[in-house]
N, C-alpha and C positions, 0 to 999 in steps of 0.2 A: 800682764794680768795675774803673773805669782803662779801661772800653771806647772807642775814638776817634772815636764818636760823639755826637750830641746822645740825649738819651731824654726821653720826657713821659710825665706820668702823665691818665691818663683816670678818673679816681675819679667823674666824675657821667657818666659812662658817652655820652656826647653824640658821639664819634667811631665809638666803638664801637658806636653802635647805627645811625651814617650808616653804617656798615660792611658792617650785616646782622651782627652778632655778639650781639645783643641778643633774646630772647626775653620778653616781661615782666619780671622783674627776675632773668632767668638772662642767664648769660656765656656764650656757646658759646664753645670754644677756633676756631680759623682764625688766615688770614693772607691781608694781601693783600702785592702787589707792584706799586709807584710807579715813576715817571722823571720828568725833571726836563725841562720843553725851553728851550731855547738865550732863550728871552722868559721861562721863570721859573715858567711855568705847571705846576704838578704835574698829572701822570691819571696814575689807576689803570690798570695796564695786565692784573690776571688777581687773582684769589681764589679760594680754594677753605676748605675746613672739615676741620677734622681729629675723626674718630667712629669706630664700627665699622664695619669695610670699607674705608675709604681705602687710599689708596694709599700712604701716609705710612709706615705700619706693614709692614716687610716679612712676620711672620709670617702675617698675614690673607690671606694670597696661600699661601703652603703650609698653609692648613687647605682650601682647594678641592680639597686633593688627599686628602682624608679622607673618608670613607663619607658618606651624607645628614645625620650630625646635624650638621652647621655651626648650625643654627638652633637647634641647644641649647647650644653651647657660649659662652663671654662673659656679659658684664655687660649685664645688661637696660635699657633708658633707657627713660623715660616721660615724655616733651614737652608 
């Protein structure tokens, strides 16, 4: 895609599941965020998961302002 970064692929799933994105052989979608320090050494510095209710998603934030059925409306997950 001409991005001016590096990119890898995680096909045996081995990063992703150091990650917490791994449930038995489900992907959860997330992301984390790295830095780099001055000796080289990578840390994570925060992660979070993207599902129903994040923050990610601006509408899930204006259905709070809708009567009680929030808990009926969306896609049902079963983990």
């Amino acid at each position: 895609r001409g991005w001016p970064f590096k990119m890898i692929s995680d096909a045996d799933k081995v990063f992703t599941g150091a990650m917490g994105y791994c449930h038995g052989n489900d992907v959860m979608p997330g992301f984390s965020a790295f830095t780099k320090d001055a000796d080289g050494q990578i840390r994570r510095t925060g992660t979070s998961s993207f599902g129903p209710g994040d923050s990610f998603c601006s509408p899930f934030h204006l259905f709070s302002f809708l009567p009680k059925q929030e808990e009926e409306w969306g896609p049902k997950y079963s983990y």
